[in-house]
N, C-alpha and C positions, 0 to 999 in steps of 0.2 A: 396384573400388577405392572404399574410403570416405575422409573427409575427413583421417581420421588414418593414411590408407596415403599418400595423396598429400603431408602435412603430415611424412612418415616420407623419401618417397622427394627430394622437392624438398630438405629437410635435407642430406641424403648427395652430391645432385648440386652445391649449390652454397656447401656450407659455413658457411651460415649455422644459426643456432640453430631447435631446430624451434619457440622460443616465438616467434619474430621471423616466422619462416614462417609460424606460424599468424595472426600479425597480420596479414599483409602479405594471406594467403586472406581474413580475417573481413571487410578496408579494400576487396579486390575484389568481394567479392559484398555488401554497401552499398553500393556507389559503381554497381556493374551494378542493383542493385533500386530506387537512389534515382533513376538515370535514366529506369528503366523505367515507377516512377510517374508521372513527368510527362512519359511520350510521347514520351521521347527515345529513340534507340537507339544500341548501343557496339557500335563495329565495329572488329574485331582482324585486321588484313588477313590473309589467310592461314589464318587459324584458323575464324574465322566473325562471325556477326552478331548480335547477342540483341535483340529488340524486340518491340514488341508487337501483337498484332493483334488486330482485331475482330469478336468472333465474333456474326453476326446472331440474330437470336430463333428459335426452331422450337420446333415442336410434337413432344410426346413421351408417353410414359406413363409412371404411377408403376410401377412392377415390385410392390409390394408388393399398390396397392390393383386394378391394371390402367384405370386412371381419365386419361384426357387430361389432358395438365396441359402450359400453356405455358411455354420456358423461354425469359428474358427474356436480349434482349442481354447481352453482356459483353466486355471484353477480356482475355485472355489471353497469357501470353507464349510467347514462340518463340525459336528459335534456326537459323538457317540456317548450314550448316557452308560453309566456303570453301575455297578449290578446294587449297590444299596440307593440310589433314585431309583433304580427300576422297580423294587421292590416297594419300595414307598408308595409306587404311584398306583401298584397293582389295585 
């Protein structure tokens, strides 16, 4: 499912327009990626948890040149599913 199957099906279930639906998707993932910049995390009981986490430095190689090459900290984000999707998906 892409954003315009999802923006197609939420339309049908709850009678709203699908330009409002698509607002309403565009104001959630801003509102999940602005928190995630600053190290917040949004947690949707039920559904799950999106935040971020920090992935330490390690050593790797380029594939191209096969030359060591260090890669440097970062954070990353995540999503931990809660326990009614997980249940759902069993």
């Amino acid at each position: 499912m892409n954003k315009q199957d999802l923006v197609d099906a939420i339309s049908q279930k709850s009678g709203l327009t699908k330009k409002d639906v698509e607002k309403v998707i565009n104001g959630f993932v801003d509102e999940v990626t602005g928190a995630l910049e600053t190290g917040d995390k949004v947690q949707l009981i039920g559904f799950g948890t999106f935040e971020t986490r920090k992935r330490s430095s390690r050593n790797g190689r380029n594939p191209q040149t096969g030359k060591a090459i260090t890669i440097p900290e970062s954070n990353v984000p995540a999503f931990k599913a809660g326990s009614k999707l997980k249940e759902a998906v069993k």
